[in-house]
N, C-alpha and C positions, 0 to 999 in steps of 0.2 A: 196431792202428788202421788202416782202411782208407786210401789216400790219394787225398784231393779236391783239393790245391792243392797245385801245383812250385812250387819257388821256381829259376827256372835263373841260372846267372849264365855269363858269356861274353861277348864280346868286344865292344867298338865300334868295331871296327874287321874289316874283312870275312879279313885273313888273306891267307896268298899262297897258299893252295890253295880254287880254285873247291869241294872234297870238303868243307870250313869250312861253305861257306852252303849246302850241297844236306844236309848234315848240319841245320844250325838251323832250314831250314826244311820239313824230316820232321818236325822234335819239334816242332815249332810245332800242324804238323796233327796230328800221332799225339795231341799233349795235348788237342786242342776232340774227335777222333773218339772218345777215352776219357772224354769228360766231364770232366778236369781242369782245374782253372781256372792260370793260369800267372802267377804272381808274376815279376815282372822290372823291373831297371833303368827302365824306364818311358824309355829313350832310342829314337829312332827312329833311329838310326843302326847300321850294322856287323851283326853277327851277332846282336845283340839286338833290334834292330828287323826284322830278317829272321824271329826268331822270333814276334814278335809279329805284322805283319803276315801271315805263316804263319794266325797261332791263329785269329786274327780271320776272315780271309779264309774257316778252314774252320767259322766261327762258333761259336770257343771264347772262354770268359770269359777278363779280361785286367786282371791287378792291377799297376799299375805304380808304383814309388817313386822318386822323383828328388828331390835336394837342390837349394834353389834356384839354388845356385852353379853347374849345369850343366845349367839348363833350353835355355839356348841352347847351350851347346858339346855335349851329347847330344843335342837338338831334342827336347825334351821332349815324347812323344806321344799328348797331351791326350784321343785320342778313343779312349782304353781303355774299359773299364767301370768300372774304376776308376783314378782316378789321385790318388795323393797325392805332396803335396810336403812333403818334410820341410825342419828346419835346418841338419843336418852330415850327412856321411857316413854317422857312426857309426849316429844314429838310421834311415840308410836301411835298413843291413843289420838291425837289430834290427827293424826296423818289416815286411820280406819275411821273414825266418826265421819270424817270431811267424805271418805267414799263411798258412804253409805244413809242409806234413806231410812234404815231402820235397825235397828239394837236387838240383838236376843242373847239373855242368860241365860247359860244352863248352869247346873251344880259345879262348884268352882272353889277356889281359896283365896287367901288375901289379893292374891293378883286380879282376881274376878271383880270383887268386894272392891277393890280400888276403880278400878274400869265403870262396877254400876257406878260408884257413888260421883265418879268426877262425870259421867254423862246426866245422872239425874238432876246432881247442882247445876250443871250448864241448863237445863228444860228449866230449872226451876229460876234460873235466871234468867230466861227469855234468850239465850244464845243458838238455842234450835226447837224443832218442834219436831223431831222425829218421835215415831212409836216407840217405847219401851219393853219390850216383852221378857215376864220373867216364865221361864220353864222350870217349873217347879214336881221337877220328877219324885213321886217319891216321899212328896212334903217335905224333899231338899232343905229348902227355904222358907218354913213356915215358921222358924224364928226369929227369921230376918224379918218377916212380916210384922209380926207382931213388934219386932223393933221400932219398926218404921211406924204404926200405929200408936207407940207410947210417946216416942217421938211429937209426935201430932195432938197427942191424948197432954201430952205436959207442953202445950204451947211452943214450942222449939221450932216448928212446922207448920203452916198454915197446912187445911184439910186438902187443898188441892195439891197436896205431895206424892198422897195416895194416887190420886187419876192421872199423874203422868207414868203409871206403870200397870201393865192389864198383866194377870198373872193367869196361867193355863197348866195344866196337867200333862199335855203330849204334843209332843212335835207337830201332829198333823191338827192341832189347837193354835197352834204356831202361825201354821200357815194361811190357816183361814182369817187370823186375825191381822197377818201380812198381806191378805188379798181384799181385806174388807176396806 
């Protein structure tokens, strides 16, 4: 199945490396220049509103999902294309997975970390088969990796945990791997 619609999850918060938001906001543009429509947090803050602003700016579609409880602490960024508000959390992430064909991390915090892990157990449960893609700006996330690897390494994990997540260096690694 072709992919029309990211769904990115990352950070609200910008990160101590400026390499953070020249990252979020490449994939912002590479997704409007590829016609991908961008599912995201719907906060205008930190590296997720870096993205959206990005998408917008290079005149891509923009689905954003926010629980009401963080309309003002993410600035909830009403003039997407789309913006829906949900009730909890949980239904955010169900309500962005369902409109998207494909997953991308960038560098991020527990909110992030929540987002992979409930999309990777859904893959690893047979609940969807979307791409995983981790952007690993930076070696971000080269902890996380090797987390996920001991993980597997101490049997907690069967080996195919690893190959539902292809991890990349740059945005425009991103995309190839969204186009492949």
């Amino acid at each position: 199945m072709p992919v029309k619609s990211v769904c990115v999850y990352c950070g609200s918060r910008f990160g101590a490396m400026p390499a953070y938001t020249e990252a979020a906001k490449a994939l912002g543009i590479g997704l409007a220049e590829h016609n991908l429509r961008l599912v995201y947090g719907a906060g205008d803050v930190g590296l997720m509103g870096t993205v959206a602003r990005a998408a917008q700016a290079a005149g891509g579609t923009t689905f954003g999902v926010i629980p009401e409880h963080l309309e003002r602490r993410e600035v909830g960024k009403s003039d997407l294309t789309t913006y829906v508000v949900t009730e909890t959390m949980h239904e955010r992430k169900k309500v962005m997975l369902y409109n998207a064909d494909a997953v991308v991390v960038l560098p991020g915090g527990p909110g992030s970390l929540d987002e992979l892990f409930e999309v990777l157990t859904w893959r690893q449960l047979g609940l969807h088969n979307k791409p995983i893609v981790i952007l690993n700006t930076d070696g971000y996330w080269e902890k996380l990796r090797a987390l996920l690897d001991h993980v597997v390494e101490q049997e907690f994990a069967d080996t195919s945990l690893n190959q539902f997540l292809t991890w990349v260096e740059t945005p425009a690694q991103v995309l190839e791997v969204l186009r492949s």
